[in-house]
C-alpha positions in Angstrom: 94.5 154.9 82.1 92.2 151.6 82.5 94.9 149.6 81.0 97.6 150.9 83.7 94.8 150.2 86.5 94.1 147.0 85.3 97.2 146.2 85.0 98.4 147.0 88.4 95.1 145.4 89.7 95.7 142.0 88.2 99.7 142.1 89.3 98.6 142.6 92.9 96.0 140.1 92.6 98.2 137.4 91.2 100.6 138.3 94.0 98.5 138.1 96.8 96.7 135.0 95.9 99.9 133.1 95.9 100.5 130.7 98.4 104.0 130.1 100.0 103.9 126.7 101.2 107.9 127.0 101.6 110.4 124.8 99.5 109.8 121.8 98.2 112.0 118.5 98.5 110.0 115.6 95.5 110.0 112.5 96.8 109.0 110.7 93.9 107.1 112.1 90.9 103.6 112.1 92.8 104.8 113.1 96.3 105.9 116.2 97.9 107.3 117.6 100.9 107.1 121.6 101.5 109.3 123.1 104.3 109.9 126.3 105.8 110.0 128.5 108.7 112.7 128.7 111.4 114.4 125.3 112.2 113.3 123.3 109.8 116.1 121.9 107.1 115.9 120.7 103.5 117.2 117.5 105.3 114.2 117.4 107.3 111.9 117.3 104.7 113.8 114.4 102.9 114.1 112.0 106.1 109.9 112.9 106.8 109.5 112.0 103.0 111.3 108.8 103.0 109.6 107.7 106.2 106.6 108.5 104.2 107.3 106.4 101.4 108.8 103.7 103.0 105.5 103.2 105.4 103.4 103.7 101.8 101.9 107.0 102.2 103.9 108.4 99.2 102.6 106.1 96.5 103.4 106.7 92.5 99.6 106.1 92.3 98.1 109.1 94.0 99.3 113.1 94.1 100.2 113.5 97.3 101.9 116.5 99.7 102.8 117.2 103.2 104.1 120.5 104.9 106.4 120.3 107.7 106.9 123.7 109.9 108.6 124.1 113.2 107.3 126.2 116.1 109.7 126.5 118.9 110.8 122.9 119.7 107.3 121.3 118.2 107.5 119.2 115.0 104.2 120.8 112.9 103.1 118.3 110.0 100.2 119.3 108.2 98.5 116.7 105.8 96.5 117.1 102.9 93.3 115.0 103.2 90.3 114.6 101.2 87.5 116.4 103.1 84.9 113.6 101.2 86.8 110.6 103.2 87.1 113.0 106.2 83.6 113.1 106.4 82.7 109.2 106.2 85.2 108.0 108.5 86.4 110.7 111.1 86.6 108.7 113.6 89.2 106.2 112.3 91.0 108.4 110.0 91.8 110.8 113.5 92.6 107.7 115.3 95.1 106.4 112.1 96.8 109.9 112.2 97.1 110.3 115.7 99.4 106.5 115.2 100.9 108.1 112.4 101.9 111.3 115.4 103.9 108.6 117.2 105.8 107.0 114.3 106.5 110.0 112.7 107.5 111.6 116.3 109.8 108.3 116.9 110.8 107.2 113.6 111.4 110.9 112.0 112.6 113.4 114.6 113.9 111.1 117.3 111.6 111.5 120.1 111.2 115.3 119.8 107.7 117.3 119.9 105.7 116.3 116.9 102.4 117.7 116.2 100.2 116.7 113.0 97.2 118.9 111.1 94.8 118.1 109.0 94.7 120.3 106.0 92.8 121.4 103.1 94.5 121.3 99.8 95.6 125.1 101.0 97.6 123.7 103.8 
C-alpha cells in the first residue's frame, strides 16, 4: 500500500511541478523562443527570434530564452535576466529594455501593442 501511495504521490508531483512555457521555436543551438496562448503563431516566435539574433541578443555563446504571450491586442515578451546583473545595474538595464520595447514593437509586430517583462528563469 505505501508503494501505490508513493507512487501516485510522486506522479502528481512530477506533474504539477512542470512548467508549460508553450512551444518552442530554436533559434540557434543556444537560443530559444517559447510561445503560446491565444494569437500568438509559431511564425511569431520565428520573426521575434530572428530580430533577436540579428540585433545580437541570441548569441551561440550564452543559453538564452524568451517567451512571447498575447493578451488581447498587447504583444507580452518576457525575458529571462540574471537577477545578479539586475541588481548592479537596474537602472540601465530597465532603461536598455524599455529601447529594446520600441524596436521589438516596430521592428517585430509592426507598430502593434508590445509589452516586455522581466523574468526569472521560471518565466
Amino acid at each position: 500500500m505505501k508503494k501505490i501511495f508513493f507512487f501516485f504521490f510522486s506522479t502528481i508531483l512530477v506533474l504539477t511541478s512542470c512548467e508549460d512555457y508553450g512551444n518552442k521555436v530554436s533559434i540557434n543551438n543556444k537560443s530559444d523562443v517559447f510561445y503560446k496562448g491565444n494569437g500568438v503563431t509559431e511564425e511569431d516566435a520565428k520573426k521575434l527570434g530572428n530580430f533577436l539574433l540579428k540585433q545580437g541578443y541570441f548569441t551561440t555563446v550564452d543559453n538564452r530564452s524568451v517567451q512571447l504571450l498575447k493578451d488581447g491586442d498587447t504583444y507580452i515578451v518576457k525575458f529571462v535576466v540574471d537577477e545578479e546583473k539586475l541588481k548592479k545595474d537596474k537602472e540601465n538595464v530597465v532603461l536598455g529594455f524599455k529601447v529594446w520595447q520600441m524596436w521589438i514593437q516596430d521592428g517585430v509586430f509592426n507598430g502593434a501593442k508590445t509589452k516586455l517583462i522581466l523574468a526569472d528563469n521560471q518565466l
